[in-house]
N, CA, C and O of each residue as an XYZ file, in Angstrom:
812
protein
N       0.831     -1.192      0.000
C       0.000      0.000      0.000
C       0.878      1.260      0.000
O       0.400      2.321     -0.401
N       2.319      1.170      0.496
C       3.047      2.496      0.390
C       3.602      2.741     -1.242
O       3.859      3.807     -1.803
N       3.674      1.452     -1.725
C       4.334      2.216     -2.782
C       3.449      2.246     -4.040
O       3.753      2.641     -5.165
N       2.176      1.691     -3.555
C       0.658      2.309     -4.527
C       0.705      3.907     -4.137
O       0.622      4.733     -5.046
N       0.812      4.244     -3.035
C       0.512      5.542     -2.459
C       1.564      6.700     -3.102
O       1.211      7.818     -3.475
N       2.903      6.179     -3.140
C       3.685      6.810     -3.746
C       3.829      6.930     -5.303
O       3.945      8.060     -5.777
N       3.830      5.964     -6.033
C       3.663      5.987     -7.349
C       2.486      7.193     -7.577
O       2.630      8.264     -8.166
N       1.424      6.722     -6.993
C       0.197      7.587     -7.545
C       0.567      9.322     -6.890
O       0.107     10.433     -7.153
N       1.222      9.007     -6.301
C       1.761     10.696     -5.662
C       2.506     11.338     -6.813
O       2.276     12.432     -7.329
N       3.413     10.479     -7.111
C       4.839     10.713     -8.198
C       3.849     11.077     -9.429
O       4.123     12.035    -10.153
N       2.462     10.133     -9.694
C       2.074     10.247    -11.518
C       1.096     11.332    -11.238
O       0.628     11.967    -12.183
N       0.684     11.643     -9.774
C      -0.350     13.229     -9.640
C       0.699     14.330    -10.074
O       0.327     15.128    -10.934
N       1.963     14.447     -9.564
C       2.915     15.253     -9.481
C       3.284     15.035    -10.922
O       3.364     16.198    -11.318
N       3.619     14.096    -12.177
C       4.383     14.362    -13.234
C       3.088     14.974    -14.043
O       3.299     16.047    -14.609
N       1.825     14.431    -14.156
C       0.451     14.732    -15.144
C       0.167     16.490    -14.421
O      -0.442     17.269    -15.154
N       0.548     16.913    -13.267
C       0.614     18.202    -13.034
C       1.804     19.189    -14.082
O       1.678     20.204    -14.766
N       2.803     18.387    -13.803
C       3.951     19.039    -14.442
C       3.526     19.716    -16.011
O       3.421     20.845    -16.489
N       3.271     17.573    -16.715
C       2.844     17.835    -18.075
C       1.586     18.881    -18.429
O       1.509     19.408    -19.539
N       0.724     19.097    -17.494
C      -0.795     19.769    -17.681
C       0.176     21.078    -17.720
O      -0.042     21.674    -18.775
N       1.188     21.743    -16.927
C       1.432     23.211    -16.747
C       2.090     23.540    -17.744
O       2.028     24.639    -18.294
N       3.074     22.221    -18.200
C       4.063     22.428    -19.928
C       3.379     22.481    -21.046
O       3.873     23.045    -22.023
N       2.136     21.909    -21.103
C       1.432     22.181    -22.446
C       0.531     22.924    -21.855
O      -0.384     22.134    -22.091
N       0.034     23.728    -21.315
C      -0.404     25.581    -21.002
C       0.106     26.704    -21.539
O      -0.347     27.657    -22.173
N       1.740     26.174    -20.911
C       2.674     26.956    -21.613
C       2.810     27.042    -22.777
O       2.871     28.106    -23.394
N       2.868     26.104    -23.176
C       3.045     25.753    -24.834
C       1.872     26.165    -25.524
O       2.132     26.882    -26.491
N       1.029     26.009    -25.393
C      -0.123     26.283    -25.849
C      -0.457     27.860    -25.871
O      -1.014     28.422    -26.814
N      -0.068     28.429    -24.791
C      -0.400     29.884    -24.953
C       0.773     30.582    -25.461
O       0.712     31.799    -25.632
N       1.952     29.858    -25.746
C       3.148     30.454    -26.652
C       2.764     30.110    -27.991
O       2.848     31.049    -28.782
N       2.364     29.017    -28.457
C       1.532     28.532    -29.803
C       0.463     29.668    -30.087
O       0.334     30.185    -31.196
N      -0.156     29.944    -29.174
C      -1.276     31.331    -29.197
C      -0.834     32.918    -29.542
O      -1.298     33.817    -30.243
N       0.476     32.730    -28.534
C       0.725     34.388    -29.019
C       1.461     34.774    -30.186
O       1.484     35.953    -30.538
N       2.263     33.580    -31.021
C       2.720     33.163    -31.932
C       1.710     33.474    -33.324
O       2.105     34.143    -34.279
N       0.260     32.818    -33.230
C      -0.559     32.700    -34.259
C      -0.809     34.303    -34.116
O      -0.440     35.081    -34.995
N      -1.337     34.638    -33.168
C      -1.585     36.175    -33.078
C      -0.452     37.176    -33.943
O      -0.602     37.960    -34.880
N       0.781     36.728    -33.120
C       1.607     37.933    -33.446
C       1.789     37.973    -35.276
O       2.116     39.060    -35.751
N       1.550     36.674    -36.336
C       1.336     36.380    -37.120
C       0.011     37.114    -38.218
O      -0.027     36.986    -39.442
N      -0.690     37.652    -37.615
C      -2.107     37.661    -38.088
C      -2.415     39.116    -38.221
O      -2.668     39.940    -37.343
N      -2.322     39.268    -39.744
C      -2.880     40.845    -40.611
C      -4.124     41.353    -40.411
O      -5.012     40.513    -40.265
N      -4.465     42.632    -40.361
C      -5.344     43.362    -40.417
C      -6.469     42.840    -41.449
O      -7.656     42.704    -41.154
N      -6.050     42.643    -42.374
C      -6.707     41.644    -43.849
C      -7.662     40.153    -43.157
O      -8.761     39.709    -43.488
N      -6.842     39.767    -42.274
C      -7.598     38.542    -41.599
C      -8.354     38.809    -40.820
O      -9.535     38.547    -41.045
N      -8.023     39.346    -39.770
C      -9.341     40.390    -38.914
C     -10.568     40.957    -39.736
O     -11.715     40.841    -39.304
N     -10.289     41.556    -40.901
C     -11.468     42.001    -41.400
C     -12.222     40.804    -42.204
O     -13.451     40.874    -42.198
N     -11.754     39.948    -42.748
C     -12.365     39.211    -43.453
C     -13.438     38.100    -42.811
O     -14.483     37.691    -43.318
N     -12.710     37.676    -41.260
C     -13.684     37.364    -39.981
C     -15.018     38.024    -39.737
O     -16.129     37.495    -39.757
N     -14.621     39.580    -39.449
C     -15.497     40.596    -39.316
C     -16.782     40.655    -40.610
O     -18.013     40.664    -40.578
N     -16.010     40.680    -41.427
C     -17.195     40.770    -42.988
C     -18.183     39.265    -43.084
O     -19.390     39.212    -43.323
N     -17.198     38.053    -42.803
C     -18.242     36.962    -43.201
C     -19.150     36.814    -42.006
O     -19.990     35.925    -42.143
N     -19.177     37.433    -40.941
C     -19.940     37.823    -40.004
C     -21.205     38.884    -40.392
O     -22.238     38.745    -39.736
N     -21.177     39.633    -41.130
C     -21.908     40.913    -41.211
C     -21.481     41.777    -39.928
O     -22.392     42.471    -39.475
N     -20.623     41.827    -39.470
C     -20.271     42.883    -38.009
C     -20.387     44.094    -38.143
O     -19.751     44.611    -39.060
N     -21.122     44.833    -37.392
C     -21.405     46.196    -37.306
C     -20.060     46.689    -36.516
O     -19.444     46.162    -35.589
N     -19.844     47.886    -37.228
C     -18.241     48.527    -36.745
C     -18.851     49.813    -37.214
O     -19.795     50.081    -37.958
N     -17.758     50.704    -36.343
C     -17.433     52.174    -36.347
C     -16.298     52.364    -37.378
O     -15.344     52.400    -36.601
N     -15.751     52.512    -38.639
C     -14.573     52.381    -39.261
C     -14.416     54.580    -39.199
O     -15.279     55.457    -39.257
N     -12.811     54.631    -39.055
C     -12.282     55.832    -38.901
C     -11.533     55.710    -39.829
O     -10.665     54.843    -39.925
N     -11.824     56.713    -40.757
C     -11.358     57.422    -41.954
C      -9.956     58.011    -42.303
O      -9.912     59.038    -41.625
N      -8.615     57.895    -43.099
C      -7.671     58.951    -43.094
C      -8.490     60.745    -42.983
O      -7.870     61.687    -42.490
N      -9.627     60.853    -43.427
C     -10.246     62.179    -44.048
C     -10.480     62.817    -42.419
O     -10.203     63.991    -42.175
N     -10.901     62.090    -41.601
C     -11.072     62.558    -40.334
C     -12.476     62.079    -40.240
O     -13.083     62.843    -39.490
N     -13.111     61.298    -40.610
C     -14.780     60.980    -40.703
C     -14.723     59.562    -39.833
O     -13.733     58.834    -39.901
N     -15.605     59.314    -39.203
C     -16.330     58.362    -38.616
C     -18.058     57.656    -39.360
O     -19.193     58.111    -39.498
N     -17.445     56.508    -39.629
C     -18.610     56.178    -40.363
C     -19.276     55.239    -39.849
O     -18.367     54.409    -39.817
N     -20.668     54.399    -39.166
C     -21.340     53.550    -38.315
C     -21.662     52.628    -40.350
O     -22.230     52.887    -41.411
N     -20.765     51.474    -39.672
C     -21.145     50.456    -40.972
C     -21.621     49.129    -40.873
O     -21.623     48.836    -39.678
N     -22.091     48.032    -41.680
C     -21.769     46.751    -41.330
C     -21.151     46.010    -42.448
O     -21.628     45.860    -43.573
N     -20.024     45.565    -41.993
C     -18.672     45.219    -43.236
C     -19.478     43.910    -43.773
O     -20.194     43.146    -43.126
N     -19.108     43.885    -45.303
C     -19.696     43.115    -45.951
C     -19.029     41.926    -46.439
O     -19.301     40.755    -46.172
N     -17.728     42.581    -47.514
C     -17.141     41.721    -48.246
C     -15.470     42.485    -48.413
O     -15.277     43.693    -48.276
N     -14.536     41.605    -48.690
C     -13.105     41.949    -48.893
C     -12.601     41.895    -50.099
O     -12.606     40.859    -50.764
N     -11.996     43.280    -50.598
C     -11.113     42.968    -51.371
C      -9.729     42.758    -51.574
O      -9.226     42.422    -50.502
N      -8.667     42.825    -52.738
C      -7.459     42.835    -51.888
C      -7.071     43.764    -51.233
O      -6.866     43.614    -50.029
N      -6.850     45.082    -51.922
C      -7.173     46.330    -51.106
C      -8.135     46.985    -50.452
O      -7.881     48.106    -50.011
N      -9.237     46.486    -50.295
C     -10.132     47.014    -50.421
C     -11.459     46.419    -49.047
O     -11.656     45.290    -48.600
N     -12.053     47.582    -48.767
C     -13.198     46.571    -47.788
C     -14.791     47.248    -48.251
O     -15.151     48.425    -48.254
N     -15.247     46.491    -48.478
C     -17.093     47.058    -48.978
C     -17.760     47.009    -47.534
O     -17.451     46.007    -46.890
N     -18.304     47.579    -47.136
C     -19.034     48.109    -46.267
C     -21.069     48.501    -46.378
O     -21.529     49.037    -47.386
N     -21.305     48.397    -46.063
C     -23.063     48.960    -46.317
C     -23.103     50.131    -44.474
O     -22.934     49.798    -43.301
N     -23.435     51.598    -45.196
C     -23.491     52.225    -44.541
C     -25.059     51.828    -43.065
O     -26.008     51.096    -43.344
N     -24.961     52.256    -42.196
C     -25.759     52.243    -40.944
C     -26.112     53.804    -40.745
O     -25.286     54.697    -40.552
N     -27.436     53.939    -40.828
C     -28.049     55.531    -40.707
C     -27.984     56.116    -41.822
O     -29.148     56.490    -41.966
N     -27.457     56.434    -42.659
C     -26.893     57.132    -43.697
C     -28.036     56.843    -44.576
O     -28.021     55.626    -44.755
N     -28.940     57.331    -45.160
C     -29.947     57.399    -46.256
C     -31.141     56.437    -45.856
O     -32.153     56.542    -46.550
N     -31.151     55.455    -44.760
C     -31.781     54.278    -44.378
C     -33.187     54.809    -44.047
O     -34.136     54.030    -44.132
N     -33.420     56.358    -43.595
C     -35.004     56.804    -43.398
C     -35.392     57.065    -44.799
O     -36.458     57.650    -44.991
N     -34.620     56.685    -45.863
C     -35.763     57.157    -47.277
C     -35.476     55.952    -47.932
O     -35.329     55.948    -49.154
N     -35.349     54.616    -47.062
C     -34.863     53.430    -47.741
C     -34.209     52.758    -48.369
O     -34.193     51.565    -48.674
N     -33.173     54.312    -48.721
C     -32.009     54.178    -49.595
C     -30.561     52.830    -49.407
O     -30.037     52.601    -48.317
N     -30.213     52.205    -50.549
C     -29.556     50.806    -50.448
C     -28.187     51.573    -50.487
O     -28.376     52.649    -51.054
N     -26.833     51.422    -50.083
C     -25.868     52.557    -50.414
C     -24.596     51.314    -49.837
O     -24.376     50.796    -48.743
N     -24.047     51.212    -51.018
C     -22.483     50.334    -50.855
C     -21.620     51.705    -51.226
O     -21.675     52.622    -52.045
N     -20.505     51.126    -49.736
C     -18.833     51.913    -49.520
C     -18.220     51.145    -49.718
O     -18.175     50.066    -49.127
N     -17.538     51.530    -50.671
C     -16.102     51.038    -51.237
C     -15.150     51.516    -50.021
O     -15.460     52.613    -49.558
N     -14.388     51.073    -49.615
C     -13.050     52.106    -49.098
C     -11.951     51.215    -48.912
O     -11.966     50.155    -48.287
N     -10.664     51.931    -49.726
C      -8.933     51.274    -49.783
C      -8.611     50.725    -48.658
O      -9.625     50.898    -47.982
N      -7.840     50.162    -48.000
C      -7.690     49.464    -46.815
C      -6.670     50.754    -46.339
O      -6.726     51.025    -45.139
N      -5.970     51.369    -46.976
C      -5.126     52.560    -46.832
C      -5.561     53.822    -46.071
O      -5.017     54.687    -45.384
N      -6.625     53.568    -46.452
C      -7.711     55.029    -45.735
C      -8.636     54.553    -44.757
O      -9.569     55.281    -44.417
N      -8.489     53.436    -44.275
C      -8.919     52.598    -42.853
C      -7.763     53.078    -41.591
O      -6.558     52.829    -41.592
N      -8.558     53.848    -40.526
C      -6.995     54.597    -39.621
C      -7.580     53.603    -38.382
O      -6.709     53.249    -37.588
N      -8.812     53.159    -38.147
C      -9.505     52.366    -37.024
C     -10.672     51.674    -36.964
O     -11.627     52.368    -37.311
N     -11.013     50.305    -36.578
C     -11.963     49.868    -36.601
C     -12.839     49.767    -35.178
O     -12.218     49.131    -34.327
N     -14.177     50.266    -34.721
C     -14.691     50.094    -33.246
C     -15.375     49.137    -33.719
O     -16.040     49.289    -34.744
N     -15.314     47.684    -32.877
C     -16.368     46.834    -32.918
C     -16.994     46.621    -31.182
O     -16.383     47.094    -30.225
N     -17.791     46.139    -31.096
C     -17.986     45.124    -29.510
C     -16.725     43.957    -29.215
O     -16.210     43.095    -29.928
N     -16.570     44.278    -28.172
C     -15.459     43.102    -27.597
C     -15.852     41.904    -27.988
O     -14.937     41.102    -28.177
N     -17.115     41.471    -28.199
C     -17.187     39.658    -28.471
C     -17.006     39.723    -30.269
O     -16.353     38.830    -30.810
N     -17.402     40.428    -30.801
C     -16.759     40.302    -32.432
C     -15.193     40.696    -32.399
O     -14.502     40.068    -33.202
N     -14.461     41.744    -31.502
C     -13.366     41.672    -31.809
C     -12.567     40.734    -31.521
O     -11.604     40.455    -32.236
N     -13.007     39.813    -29.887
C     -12.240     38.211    -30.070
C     -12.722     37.223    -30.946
O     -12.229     36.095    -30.922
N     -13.967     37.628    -32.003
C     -13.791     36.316    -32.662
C     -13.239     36.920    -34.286
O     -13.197     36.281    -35.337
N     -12.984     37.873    -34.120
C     -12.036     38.177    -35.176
C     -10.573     37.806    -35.144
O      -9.913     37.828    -36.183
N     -10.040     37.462    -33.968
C      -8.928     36.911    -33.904
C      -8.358     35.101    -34.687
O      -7.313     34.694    -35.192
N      -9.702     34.492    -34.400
C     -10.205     33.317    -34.977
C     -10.379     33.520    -37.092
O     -11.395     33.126    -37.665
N      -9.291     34.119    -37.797
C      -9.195     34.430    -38.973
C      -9.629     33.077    -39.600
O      -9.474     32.210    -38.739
N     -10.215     32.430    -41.008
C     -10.259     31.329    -41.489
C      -9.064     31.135    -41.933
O      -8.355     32.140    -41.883
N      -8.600     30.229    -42.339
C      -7.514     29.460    -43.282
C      -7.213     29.982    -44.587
O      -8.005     29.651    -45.470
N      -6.518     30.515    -44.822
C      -6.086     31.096    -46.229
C      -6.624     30.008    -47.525
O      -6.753     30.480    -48.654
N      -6.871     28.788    -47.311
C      -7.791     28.113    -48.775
C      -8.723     28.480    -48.629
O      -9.432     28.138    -49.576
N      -9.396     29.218    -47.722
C     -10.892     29.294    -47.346
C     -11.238     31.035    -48.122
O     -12.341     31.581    -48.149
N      -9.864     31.624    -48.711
C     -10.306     32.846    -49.251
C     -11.037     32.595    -50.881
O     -10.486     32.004    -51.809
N     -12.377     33.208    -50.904
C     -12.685     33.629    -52.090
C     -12.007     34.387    -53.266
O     -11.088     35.158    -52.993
N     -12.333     34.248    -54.334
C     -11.850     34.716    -55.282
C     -11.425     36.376    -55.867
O     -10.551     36.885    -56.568
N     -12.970     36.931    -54.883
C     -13.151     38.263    -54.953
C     -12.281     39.063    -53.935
O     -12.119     40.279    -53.827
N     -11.851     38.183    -53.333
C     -10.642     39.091    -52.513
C      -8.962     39.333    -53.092
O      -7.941     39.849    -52.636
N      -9.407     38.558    -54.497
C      -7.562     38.843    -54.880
C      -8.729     39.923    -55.891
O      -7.891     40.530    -56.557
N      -9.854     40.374    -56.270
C      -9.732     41.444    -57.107
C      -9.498     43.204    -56.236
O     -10.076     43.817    -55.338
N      -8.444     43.423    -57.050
C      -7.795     45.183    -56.483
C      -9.027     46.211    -56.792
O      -9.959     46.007    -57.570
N      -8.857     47.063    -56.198
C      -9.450     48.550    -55.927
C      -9.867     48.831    -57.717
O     -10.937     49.166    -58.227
N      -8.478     48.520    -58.358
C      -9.007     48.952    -59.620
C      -9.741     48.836    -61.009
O     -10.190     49.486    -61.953
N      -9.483     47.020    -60.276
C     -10.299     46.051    -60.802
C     -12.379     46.624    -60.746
O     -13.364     46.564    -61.482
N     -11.964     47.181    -59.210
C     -13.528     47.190    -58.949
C     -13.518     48.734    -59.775
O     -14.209     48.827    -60.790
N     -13.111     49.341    -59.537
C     -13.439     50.783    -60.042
C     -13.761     51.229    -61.828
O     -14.460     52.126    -62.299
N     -12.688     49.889    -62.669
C     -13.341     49.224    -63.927
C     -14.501     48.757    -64.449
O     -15.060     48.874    -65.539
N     -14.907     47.810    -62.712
C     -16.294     47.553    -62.959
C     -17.201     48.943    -63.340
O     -17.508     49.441    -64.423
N     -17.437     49.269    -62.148
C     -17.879     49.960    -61.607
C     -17.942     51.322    -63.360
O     -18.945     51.998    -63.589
N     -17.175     51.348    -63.903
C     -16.764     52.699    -64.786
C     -17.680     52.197    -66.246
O     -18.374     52.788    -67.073
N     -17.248     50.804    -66.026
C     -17.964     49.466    -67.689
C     -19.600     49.849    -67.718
O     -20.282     50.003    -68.731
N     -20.078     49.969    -66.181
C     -21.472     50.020    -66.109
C     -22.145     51.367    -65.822
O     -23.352     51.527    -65.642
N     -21.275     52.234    -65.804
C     -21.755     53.623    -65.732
C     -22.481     53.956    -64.719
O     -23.488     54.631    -64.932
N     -22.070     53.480    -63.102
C     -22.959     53.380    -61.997
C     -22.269     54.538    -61.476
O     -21.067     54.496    -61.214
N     -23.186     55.869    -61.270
C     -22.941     56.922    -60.925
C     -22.273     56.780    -59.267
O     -22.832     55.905    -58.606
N     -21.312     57.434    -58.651
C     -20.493     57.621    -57.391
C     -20.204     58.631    -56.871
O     -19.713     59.533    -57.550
N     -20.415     58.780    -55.552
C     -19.604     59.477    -54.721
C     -18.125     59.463    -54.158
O     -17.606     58.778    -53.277
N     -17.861     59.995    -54.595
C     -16.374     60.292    -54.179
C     -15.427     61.216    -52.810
O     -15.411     62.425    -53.045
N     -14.940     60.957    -51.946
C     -14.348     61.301    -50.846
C     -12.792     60.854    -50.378
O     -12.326     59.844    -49.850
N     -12.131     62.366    -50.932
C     -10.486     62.346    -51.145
C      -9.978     62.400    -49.658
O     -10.856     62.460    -48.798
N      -8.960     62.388    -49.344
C      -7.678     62.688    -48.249
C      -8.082     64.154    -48.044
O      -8.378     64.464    -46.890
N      -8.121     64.793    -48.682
C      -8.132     66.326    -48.496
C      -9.433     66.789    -48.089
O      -9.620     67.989    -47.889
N     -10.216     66.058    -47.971
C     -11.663     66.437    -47.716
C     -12.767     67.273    -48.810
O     -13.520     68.243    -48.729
N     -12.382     66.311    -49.822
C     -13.109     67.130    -51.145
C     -13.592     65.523    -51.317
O     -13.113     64.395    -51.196
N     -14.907     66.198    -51.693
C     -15.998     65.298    -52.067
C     -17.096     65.504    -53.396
O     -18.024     66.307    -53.310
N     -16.888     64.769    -54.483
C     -17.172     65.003    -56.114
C     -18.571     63.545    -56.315
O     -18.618     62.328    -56.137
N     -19.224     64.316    -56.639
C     -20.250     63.393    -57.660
C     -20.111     63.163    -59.240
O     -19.817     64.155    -59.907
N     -20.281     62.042    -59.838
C     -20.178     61.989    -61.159
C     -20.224     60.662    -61.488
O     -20.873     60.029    -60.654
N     -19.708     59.873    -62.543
C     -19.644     58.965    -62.925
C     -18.338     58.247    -63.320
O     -17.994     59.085    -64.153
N     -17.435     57.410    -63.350
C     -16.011     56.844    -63.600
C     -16.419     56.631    -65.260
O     -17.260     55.980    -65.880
N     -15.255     57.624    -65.607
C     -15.386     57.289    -67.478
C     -14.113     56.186    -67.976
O     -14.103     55.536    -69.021
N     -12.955     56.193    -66.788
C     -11.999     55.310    -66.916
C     -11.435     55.121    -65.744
O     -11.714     55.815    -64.767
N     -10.524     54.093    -65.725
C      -9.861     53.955    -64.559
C      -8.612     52.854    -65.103
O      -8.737     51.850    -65.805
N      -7.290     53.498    -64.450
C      -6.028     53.472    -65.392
C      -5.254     52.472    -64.460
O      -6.015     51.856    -63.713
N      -4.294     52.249    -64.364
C      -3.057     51.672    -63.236
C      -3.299     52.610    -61.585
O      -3.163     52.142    -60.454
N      -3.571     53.601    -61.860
C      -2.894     54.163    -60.239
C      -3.992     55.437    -59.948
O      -4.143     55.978    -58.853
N      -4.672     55.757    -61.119
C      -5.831     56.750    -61.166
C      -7.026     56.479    -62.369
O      -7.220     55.831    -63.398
N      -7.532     57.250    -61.659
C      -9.211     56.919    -62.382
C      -9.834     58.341    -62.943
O      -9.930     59.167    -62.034
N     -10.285     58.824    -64.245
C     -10.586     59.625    -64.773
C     -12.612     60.401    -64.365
O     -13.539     59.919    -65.017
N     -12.811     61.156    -63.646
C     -14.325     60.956    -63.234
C     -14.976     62.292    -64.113
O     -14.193     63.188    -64.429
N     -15.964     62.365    -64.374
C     -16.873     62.931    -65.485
C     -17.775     63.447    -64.259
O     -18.478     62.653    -63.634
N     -17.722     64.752    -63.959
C     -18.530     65.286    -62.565
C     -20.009     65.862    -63.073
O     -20.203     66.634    -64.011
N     -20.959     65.286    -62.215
C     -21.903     65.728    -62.736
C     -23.044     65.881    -61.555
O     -22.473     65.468    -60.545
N     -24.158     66.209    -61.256
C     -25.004     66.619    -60.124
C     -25.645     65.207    -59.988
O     -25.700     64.403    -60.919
N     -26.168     64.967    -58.618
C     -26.228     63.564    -58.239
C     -27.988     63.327    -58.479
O     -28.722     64.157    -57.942
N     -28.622     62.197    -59.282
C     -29.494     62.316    -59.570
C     -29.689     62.608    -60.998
O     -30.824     62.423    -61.437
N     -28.504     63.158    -62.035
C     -28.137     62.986    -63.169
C     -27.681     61.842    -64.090
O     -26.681     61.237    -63.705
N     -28.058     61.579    -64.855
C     -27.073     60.678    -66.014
C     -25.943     61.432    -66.936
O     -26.037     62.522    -67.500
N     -24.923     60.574    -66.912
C     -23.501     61.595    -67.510
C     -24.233     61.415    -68.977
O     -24.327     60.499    -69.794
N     -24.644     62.612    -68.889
C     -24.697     63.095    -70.643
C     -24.029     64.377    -70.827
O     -23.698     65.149    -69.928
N     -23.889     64.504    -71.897
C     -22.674     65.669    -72.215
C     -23.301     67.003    -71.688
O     -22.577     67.930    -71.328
N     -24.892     67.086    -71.647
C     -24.519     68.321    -71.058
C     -25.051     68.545    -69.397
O     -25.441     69.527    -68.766
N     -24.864     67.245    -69.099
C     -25.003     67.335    -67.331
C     -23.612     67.754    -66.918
O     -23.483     68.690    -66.128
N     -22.784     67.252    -67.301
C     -21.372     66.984    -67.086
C     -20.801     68.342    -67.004
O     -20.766     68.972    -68.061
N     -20.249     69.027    -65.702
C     -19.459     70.192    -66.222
C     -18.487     70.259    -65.280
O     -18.368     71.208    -64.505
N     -17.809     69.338    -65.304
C     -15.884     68.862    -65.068
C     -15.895     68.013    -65.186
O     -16.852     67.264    -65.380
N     -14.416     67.726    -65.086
C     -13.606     66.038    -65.322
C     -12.502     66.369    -64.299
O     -12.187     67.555    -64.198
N     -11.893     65.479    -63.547
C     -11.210     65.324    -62.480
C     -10.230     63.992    -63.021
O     -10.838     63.011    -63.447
N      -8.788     63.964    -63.004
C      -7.636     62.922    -62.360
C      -7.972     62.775    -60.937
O      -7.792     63.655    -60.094
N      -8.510     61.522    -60.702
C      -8.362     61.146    -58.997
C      -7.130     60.355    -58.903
O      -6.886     59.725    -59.932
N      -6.159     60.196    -57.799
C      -5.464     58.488    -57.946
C      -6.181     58.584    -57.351
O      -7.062     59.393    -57.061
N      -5.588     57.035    -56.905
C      -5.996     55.752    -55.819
C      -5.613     56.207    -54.442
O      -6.178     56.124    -53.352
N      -4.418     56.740    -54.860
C      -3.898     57.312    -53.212
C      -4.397     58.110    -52.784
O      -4.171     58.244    -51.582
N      -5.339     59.109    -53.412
C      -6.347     60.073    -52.375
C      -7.801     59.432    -52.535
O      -8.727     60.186    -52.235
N      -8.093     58.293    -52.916
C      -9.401     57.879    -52.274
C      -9.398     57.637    -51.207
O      -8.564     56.783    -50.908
N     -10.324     58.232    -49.956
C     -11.463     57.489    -49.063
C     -12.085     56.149    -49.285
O     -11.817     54.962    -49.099
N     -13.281     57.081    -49.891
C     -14.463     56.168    -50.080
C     -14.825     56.789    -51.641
O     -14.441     57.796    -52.237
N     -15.797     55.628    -52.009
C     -16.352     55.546    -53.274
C     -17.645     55.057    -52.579
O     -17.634     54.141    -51.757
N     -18.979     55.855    -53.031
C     -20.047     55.440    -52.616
C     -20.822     55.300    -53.357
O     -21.220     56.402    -53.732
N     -21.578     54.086    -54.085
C     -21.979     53.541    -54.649
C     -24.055     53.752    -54.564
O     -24.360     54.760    -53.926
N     -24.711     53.321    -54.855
C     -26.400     53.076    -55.327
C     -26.164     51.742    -55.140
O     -25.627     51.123    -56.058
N     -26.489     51.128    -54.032
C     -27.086     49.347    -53.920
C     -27.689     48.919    -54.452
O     -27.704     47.690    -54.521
N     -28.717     49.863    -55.279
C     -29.464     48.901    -56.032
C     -28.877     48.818    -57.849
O     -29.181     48.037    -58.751
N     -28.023     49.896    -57.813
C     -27.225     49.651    -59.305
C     -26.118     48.682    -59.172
O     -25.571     48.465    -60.253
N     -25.513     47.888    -57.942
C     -24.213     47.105    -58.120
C     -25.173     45.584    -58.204
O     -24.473     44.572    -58.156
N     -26.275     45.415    -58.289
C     -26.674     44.109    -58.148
C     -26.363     43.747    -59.961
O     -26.576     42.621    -60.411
């Protein structure tokens, strides 16, 4: 009976040991995956969620959204408050560049930590900013526009090049016909914000 008593003392004492070494390990395996893990993965958690967030602007704007879908540069958003008392449908484009902060609730921001598996990315996330802004120019879906500098243009995308996009300015509620139109603007890419879209023209 003593050396039942002792053995089982010795295997309480080593299965303690092992339980505290893989804790350790485990939460070094943890801070490891973390310290690993892009802004790009966080949001893409956040979007296949529908998560309502506060996103903060380079422009200085605060916008109440619920993130939708990812691009490579890029995050689509559907605005919260913003036109919703006249029923209005309204997709935000915005560069990942001109993202300065995201506010979510603490239980979406720990399960944003939980990123999927990189095979698990869709297709539409390797298309770029300019890819979409092509679309977007092919179909003549009139936009709002909101630069770095705090200038904000209505009109329509007549092209969109490598690094800038050509816009045809015109009053909102117009179709670009030649004589709605009275400017044309060089935007780049590097002073977009946001691009704000008609929800019911991107379907």
């Amino acid at each position: 009976m003593h050396w039942d008593r002792l053995f089982e003392d010795l295997e309480g004492q080593l299965a303690s040991e092992w339980e505290a070494e893989r804790a350790v390990l485990d939460a070094e395996s943890e801070r490891l995956r973390i310290a690993r893990l892009d802004l790009r993965s966080r949001l893409r958690a956040l979007c296949r969620t529908g998560a309502d967030a506060t996103i903060d602007l380079t422009n200085g704007r605060r916008i109440p959204v619920s993130l939708q879908c990812l691009g490579a540069d890029w995050v689509a958003v559907s605005t919260r408050g913003m036109g919703a008392a006249h029923g209005d449908s309204t997709a935000l484009f915005l560069p990942l560049a001109a993202v300065s902060g995201v506010a979510t609730d603490h239980g979406m921001l720990l399960a944003s930590l939980d990123a999927p598996p990189s095979a698990d990315i869709p297709l539409r996330e390797r298309m770029t900013l300019g890819f979409l802004l092509r679309d977007l120019a092919r179909r003549r879906v009139p936009v709002h526009i909101s630069t770095r500098v705090g200038d904000d243009v209505h009109g329509t995308i007549d092209r969109a090049a490598a690094d800038h996009l050509d816009l045809a300015v015109h009053d909102a509620g117009q179709a670009r016909l030649a004589g709605a139109v009275h400017g044309f603007r060089i935007i780049p890419f590097s002073a977009l914000v946001a691009v704000r879209a008609p929800g019911d023209q991107l379907r």
